[in-house]
N, C-alpha and C positions, 0 to 999 in steps of 0.2 A: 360482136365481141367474141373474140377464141376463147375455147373454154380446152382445158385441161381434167385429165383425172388428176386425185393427191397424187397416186402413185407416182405419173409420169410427172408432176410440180415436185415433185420431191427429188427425183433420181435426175433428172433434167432440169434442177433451179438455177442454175446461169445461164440457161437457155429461156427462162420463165424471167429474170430478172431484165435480159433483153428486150424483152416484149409487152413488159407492164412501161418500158421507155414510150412505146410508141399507142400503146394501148391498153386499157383495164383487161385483165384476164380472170372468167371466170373459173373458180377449181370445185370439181365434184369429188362428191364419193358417194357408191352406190349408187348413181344414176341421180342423186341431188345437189344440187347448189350447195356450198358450205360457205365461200369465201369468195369478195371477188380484189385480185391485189391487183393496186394502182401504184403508180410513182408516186415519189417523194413530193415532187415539185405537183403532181396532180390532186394530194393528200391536202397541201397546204392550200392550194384554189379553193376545195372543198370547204373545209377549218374556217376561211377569209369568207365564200360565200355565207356559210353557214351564221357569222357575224353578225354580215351586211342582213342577213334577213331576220335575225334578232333583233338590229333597231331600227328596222324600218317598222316589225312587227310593233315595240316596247312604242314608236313615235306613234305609231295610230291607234294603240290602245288608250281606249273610254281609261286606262287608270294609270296616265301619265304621271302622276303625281306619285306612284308608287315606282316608276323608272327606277333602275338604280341596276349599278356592275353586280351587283350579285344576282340581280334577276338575269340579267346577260348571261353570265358564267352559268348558272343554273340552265337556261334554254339552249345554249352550249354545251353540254354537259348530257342534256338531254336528247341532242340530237347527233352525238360524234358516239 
């Protein structure tokens, strides 16, 4: 993964929005990780996985019988 300073993600962001196309870009400041920006279309993959593993999780939970969309949206919620 390319990693960027803010600085140069900031003065150079249509150069940064080229490149979150093809791959996540990590952005530092002061020598730490802050951000890492992805595409739009890689953002929703994420959101859709994130789903698929809330009811796969909710189906094999011992408290099926407590299932329900707001427990979804809640582990959703809790993980984006």
């Amino acid at each position: 993964m390319e990693t960027l300073t803010a600085n140069r993600a900031k003065t150079q962001f249509g150069e940064l929005l080229m490149k979150v196309q093809k791959s996540p870009v990590n952005v530092t400041r002061n020598g730490k990780s802050v951000a890492v920006v992805v595409s739009s279309e890689e953002y929703q993959q994420l959101k859709l996985q994130a789903l698929r593993s809330a009811l796969v999780e909710g189906e094999e939970s011992a408290d099926v019988e407590d299932f329900s969309i707001d427990s979804i949206k809640a582990q959703l919620d809790a993980s984006i």
